[in-house]
Backbone as a printed PyTorch tensor [residue, N CA C, xyz], in Angstrom:
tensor([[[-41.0670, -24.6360, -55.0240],
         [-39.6710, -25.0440, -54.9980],
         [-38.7820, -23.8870, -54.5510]],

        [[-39.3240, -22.4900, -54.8430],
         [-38.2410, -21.4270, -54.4450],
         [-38.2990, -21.6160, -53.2040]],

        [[-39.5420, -21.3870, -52.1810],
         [-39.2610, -20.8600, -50.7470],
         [-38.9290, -22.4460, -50.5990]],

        [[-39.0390, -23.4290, -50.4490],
         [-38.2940, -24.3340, -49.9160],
         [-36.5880, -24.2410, -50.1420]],

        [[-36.1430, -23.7970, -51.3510],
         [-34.9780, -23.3780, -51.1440],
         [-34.3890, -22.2170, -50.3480]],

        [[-35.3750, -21.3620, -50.3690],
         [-34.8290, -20.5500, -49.5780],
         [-35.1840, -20.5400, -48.3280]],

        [[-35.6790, -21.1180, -47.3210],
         [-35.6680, -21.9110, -46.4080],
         [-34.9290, -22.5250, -46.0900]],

        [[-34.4160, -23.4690, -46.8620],
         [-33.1190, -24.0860, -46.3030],
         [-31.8510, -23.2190, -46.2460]],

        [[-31.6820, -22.3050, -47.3430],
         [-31.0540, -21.1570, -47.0730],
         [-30.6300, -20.7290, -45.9770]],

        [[-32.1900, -20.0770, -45.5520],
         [-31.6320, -18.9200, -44.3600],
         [-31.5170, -20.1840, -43.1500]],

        [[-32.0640, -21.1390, -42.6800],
         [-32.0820, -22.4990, -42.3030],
         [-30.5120, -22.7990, -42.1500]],

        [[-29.8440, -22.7840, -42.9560],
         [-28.2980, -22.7280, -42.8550],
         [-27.8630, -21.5280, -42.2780]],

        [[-28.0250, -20.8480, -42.7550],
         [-27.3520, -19.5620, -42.4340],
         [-27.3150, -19.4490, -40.5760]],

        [[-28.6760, -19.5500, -40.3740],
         [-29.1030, -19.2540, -39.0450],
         [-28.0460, -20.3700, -37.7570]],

        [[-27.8870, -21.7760, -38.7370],
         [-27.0250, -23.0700, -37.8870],
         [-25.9730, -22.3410, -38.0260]],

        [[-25.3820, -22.2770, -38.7030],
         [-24.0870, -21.3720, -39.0850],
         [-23.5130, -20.2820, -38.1100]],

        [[-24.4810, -19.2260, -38.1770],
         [-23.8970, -18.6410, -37.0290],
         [-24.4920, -19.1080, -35.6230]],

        [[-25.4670, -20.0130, -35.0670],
         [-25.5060, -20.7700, -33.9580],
         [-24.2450, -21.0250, -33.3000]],

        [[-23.3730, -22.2400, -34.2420],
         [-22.2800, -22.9490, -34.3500],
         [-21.1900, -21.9540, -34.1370]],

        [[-21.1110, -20.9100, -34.8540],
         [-20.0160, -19.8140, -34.6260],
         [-19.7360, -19.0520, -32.9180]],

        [[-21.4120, -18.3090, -32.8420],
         [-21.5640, -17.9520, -31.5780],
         [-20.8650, -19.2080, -30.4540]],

        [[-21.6510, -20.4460, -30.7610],
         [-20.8890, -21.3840, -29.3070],
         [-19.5990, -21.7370, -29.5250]],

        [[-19.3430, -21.7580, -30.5700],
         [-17.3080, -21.3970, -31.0330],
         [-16.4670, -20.9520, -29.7780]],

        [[-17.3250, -19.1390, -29.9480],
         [-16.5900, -18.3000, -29.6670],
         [-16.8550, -18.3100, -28.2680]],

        [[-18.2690, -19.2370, -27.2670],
         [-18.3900, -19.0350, -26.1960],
         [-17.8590, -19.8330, -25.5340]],

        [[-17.5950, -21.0980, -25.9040],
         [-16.5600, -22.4850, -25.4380],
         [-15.2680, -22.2390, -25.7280]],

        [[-14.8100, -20.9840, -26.5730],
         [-13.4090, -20.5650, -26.8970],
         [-12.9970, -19.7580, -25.6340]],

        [[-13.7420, -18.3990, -25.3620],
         [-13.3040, -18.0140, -24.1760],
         [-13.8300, -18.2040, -22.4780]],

        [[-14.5530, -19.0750, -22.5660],
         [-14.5970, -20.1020, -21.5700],
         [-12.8800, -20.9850, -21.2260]],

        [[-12.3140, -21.4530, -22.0230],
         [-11.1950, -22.5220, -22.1110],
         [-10.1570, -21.2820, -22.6660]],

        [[-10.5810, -20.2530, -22.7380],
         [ -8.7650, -19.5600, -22.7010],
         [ -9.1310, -18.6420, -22.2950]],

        [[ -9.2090, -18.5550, -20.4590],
         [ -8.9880, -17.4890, -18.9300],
         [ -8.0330, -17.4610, -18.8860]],

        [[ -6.9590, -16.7140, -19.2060],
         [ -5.2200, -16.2780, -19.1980],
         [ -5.3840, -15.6310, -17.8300]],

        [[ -4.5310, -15.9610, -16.9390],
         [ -4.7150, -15.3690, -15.6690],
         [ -3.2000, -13.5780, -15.9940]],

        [[ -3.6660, -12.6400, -15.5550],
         [ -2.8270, -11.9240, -15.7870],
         [ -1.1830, -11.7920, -14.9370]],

        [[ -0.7340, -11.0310, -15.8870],
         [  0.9190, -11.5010, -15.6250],
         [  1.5160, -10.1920, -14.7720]],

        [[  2.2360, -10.2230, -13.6310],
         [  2.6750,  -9.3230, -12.5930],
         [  4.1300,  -9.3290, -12.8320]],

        [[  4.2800,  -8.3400, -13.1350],
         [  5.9540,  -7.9250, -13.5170],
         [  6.7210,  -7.4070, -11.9440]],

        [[  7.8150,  -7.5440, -11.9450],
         [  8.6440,  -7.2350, -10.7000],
         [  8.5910,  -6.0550, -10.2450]],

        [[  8.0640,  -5.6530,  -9.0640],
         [  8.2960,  -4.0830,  -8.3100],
         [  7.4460,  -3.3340,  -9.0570]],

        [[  5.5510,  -3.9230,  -8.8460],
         [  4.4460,  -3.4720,  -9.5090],
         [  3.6630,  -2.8730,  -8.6080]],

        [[  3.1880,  -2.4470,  -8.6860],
         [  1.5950,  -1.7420,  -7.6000],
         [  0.1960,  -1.9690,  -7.8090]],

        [[ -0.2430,  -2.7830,  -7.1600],
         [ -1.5390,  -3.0540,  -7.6260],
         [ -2.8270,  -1.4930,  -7.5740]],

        [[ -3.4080,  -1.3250,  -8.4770],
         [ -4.3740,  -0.1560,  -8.9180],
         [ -5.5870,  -0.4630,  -8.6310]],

        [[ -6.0930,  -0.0120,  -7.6840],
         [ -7.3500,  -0.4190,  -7.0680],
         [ -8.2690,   0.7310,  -7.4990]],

        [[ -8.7780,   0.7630,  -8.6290],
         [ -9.8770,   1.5520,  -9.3410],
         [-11.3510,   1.3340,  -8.7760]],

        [[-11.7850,   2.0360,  -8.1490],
         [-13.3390,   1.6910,  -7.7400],
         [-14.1680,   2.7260,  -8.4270]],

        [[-15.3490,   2.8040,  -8.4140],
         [-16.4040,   3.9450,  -8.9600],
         [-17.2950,   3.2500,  -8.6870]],

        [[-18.6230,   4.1950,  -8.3170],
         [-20.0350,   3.3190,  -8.6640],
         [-20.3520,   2.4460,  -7.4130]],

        [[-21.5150,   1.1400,  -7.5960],
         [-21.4150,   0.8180,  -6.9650],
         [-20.3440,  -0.6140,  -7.1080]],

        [[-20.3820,  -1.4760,  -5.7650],
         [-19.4330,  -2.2640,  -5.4960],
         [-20.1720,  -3.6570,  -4.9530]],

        [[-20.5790,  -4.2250,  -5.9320],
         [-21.8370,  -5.3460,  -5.4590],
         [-21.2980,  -6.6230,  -4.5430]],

        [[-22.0930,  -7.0220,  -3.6970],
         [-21.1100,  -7.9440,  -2.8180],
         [-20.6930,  -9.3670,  -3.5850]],

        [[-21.7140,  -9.7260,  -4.6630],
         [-21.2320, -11.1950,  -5.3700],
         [-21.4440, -10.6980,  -6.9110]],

        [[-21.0250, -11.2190,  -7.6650],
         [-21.3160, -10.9070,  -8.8450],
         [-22.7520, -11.5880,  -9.7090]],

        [[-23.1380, -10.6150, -10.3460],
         [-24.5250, -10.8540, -10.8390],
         [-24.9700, -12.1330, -11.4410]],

        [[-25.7060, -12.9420, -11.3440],
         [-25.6310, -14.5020, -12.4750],
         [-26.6280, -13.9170, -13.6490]],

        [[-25.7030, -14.4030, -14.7150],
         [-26.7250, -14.3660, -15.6730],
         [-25.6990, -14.7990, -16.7700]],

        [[-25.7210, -14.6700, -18.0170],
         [-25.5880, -15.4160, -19.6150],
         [-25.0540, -14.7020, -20.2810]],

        [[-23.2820, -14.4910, -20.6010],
         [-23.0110, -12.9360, -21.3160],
         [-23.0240, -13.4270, -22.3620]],

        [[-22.7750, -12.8080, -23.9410],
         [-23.0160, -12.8980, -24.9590],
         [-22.0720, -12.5440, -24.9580]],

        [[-20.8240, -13.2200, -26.1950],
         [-19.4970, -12.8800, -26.0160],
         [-19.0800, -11.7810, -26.7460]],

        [[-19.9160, -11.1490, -27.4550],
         [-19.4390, -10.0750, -28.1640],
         [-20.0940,  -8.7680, -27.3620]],

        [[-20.7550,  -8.8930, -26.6250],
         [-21.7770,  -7.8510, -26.0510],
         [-21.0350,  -7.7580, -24.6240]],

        [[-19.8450,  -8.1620, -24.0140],
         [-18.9360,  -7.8300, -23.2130],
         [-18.8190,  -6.9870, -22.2440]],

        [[-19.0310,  -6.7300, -20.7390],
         [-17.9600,  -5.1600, -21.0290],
         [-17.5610,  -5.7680, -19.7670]],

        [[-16.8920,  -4.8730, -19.0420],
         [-15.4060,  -5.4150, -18.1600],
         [-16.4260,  -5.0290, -16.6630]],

        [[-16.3710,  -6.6420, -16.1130],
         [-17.3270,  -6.4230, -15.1170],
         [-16.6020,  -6.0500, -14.1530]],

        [[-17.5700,  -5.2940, -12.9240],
         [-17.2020,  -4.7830, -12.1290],
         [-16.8280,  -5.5710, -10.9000]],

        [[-15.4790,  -4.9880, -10.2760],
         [-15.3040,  -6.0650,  -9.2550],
         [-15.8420,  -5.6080,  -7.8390]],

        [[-16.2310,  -6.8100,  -7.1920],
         [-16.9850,  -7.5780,  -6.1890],
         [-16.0260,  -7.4030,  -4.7860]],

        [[-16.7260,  -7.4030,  -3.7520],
         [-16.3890,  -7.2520,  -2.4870],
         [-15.3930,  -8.1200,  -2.1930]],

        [[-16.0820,  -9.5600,  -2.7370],
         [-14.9890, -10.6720,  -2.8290],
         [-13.8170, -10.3050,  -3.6400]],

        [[-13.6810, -10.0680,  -5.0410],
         [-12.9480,  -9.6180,  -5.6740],
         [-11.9360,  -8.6310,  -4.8690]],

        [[-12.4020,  -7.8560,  -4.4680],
         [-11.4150,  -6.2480,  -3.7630],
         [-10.5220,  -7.5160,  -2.6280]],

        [[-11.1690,  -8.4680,  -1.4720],
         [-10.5440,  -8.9730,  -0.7900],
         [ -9.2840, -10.2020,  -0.8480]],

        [[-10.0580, -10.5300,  -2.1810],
         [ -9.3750, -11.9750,  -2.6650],
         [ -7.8850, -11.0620,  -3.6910]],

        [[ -7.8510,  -9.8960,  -4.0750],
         [ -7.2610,  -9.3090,  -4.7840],
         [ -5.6790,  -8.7960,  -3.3860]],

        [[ -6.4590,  -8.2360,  -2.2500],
         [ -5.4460,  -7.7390,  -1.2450],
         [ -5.2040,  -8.4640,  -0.4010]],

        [[ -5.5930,  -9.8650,  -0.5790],
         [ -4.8290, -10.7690,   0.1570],
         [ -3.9400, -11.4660,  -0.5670]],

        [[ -4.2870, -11.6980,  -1.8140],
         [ -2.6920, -12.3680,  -2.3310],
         [ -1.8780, -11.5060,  -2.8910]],

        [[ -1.9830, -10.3190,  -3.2150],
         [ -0.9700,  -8.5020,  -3.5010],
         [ -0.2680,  -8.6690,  -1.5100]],

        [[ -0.6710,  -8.7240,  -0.9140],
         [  0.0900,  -8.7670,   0.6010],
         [  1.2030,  -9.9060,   0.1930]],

        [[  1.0940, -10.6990,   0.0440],
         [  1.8670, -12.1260,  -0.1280],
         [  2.6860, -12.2070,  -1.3060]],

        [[  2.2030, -11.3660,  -2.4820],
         [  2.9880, -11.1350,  -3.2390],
         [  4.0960, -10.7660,  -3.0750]],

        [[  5.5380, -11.2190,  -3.6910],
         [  6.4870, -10.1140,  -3.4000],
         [  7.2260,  -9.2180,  -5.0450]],

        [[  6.2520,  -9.1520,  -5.6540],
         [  6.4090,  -8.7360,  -7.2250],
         [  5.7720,  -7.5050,  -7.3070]],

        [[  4.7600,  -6.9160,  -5.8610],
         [  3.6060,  -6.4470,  -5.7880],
         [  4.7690,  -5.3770,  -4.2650]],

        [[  4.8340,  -4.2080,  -4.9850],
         [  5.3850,  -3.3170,  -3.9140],
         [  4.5920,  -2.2230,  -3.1590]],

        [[  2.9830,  -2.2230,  -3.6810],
         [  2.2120,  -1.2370,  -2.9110],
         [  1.0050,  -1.2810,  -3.7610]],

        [[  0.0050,  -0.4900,  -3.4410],
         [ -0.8790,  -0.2720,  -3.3750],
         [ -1.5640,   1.2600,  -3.3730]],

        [[ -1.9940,   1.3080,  -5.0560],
         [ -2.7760,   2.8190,  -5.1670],
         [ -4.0760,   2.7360,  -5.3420]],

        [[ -4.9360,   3.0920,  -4.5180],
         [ -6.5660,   3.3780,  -4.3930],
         [ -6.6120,   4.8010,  -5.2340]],

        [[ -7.5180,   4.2330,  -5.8870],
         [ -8.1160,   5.4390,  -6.7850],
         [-10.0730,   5.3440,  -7.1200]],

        [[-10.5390,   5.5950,  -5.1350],
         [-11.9390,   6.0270,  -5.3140],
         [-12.5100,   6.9710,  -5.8790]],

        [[-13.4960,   7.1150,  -6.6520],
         [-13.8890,   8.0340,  -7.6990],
         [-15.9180,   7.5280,  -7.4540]],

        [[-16.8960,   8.7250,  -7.1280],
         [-18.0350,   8.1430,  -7.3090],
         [-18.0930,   7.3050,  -6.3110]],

        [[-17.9950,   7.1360,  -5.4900],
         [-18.5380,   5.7820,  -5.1660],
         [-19.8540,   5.7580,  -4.5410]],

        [[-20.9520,   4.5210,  -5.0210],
         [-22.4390,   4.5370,  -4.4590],
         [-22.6470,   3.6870,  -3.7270]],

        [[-22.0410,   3.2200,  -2.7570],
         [-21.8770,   2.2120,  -1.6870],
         [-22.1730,   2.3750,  -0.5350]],

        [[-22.6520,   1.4600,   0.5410],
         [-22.9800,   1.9530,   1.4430],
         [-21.8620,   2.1510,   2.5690]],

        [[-22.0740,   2.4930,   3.7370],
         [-20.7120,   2.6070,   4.5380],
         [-20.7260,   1.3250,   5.5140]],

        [[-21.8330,   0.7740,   5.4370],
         [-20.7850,  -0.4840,   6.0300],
         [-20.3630,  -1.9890,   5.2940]],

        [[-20.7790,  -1.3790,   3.4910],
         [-19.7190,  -2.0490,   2.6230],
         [-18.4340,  -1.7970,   2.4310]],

        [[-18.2460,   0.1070,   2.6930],
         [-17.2570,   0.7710,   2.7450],
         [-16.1170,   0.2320,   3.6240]],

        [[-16.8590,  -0.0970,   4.7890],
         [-15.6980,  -0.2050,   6.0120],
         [-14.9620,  -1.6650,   6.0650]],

        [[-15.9920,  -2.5640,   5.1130],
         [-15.1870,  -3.7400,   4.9750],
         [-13.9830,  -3.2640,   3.8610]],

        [[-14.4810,  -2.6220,   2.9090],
         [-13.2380,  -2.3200,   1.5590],
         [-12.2040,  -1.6190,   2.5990]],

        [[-12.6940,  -1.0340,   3.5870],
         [-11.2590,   0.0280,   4.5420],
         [-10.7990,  -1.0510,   5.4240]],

        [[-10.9970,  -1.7110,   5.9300],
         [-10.5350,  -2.9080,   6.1880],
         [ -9.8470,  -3.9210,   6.2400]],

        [[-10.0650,  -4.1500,   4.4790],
         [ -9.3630,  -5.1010,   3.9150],
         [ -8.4360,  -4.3990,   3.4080]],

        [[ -8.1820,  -2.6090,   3.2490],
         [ -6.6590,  -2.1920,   3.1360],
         [ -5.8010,  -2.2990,   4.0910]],

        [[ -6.4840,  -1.6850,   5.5970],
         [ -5.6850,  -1.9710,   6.5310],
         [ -5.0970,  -3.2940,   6.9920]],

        [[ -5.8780,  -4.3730,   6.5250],
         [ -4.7230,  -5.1930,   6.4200],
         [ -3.6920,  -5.9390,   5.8120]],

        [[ -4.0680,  -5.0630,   4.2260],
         [ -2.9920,  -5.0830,   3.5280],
         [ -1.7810,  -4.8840,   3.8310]],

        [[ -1.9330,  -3.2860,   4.8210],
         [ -0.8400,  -2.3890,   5.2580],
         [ -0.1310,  -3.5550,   6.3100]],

        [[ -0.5310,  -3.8280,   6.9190],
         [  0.0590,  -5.2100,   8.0420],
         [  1.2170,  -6.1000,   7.1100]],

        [[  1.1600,  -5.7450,   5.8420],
         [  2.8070,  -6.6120,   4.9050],
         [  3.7470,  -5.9640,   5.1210]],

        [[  3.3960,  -4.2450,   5.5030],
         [  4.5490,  -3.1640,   5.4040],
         [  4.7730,  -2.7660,   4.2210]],

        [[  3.9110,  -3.4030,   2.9300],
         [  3.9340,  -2.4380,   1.7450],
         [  2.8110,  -0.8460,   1.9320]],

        [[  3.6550,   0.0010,   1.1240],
         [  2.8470,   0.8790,   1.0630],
         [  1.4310,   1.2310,   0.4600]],

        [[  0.6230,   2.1100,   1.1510],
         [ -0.8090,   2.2100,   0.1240],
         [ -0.8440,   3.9430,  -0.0290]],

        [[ -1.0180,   4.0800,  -0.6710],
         [ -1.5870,   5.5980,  -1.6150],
         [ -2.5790,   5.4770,  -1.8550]],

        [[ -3.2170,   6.8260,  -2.1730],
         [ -4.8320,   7.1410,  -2.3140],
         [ -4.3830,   8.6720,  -3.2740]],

        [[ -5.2370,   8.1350,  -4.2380],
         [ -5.4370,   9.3890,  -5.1210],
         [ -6.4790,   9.6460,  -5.6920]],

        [[ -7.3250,  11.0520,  -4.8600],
         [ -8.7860,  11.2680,  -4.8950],
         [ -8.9780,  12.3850,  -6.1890]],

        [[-10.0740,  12.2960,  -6.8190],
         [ -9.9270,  13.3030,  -7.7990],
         [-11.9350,  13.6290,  -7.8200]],

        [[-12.3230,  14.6470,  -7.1420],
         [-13.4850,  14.6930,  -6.7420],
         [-14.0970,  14.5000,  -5.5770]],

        [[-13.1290,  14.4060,  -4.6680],
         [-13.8820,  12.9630,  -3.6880],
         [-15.1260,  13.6060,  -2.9710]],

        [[-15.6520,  12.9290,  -1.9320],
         [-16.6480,  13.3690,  -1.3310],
         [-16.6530,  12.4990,  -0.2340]],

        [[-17.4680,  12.6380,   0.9550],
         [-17.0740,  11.6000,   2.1730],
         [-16.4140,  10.4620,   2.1670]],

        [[-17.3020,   9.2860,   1.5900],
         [-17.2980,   8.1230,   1.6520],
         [-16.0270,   7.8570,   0.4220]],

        [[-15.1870,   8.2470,  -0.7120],
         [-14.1280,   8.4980,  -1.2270],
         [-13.0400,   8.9870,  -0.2940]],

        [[-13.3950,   9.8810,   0.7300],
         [-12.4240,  10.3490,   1.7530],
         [-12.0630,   9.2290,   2.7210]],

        [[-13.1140,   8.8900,   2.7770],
         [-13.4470,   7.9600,   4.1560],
         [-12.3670,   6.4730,   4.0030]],

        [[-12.1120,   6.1850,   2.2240],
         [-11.5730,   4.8980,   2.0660],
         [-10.0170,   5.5170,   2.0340]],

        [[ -9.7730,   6.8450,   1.7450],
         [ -8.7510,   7.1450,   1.7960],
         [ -7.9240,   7.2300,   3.0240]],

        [[ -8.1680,   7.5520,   4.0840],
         [ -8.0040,   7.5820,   5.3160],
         [ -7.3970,   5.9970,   5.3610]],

        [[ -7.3650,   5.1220,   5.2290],
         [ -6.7320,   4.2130,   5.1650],
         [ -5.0460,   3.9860,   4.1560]],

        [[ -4.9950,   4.7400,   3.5870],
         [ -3.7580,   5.0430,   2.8900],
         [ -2.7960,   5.8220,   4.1630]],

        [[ -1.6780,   5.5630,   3.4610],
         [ -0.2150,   6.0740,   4.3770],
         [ -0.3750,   7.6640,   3.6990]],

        [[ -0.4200,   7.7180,   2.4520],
         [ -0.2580,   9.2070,   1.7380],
         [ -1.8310,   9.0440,   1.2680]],

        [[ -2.1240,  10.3720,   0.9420],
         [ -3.2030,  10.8600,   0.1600],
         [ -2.8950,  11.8520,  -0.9400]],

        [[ -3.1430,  12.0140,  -1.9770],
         [ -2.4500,  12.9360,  -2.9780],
         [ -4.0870,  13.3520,  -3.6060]],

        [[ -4.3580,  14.8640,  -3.9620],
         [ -5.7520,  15.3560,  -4.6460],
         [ -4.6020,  16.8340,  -5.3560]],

        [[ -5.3040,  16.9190,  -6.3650],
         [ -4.9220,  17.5040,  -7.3640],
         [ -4.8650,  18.9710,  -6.6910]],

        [[ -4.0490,  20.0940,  -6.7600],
         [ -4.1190,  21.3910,  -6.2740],
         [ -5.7900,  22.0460,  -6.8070]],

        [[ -6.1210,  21.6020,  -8.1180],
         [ -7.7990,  22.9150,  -8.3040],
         [ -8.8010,  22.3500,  -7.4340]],

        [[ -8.6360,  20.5880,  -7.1240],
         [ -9.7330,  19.9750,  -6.6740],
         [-10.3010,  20.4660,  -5.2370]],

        [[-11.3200,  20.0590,  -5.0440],
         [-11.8030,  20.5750,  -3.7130],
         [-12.2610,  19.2900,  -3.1460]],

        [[-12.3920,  19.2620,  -2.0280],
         [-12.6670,  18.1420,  -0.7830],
         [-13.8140,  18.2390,  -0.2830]],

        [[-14.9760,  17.7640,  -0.8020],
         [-16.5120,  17.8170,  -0.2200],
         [-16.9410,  17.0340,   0.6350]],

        [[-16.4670,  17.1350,   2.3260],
         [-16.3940,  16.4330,   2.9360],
         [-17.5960,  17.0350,   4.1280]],

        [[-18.5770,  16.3010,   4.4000],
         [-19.6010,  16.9780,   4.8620],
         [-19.6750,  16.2950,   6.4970]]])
């Protein structure tokens, strides 16, 4: 009679948090808040690492999270509606690391230059850089690197 009770026990316990987990995964599934753009903003184009062309498929676990990295699509679908924006007054690149190849590179340089075609401005602010960090910068109107930093441009 004990382990049958306690069987049903942990038996509960285990539905319990089942039920909780798909709570919380049908919860933020159904509340994607699209983010909010305040007047005379700059969109921050943070890259590092690599820059995958689609995003990975697979099953996140909603507590096990982390802030995925954006996608080729992402970088393009991002500087084509920041062009069209008019809440959206420029554009700061901030390559750091990057492990990409260069003719993923030249689409991301690309899709700034034709950002620049709105007549908003783009900035680049390198902190480390090294070619292919240089290379996306070159597409900016200004470039700004810190006075100690050095430019490892080979």
């Amino acid at each position: 009679m004990g382990k049958f009770l306690l069987g049903v026990l942990v038996g509960g316990i285990i539905t319990v948090l089942v039920i909780v987990i798909c709570a919380l995964a049908i919860g933020k599934i159904f509340s994607t808040k699209q983010p909010t753009v305040a007047a005379n903003s700059a969109l921050v184009l943070s890259l590092s690492g690599e820059v995958p062309e689609a995003a990975p498929v697979g099953f996140d676990i909603p507590f096990l999270q982390t802030q995925p990295t954006p996608t080729v699509r992402d970088i393009w679908t991002s500087l084509h509606e920041a062009a069209t924006d008019n809440r959206v007054k420029a554009l700061v690149i901030q390559p750091r690391m990057l492990l990409i190849g260069w003719a993923r590179l030249e689409e991301i340089r690309q899709d700034i230059l034709d950002f620049k075609k709105s007549g908003k401005p783009v900035y680049a602010f390198l902190q480390g850089p090294g070619s292919r960090e240089y290379y996306l910068a070159t597409a900016a109107d200004k470039i700004f690197l810190p006075p100690d930093d050095m430019l490892d441009v080979k």
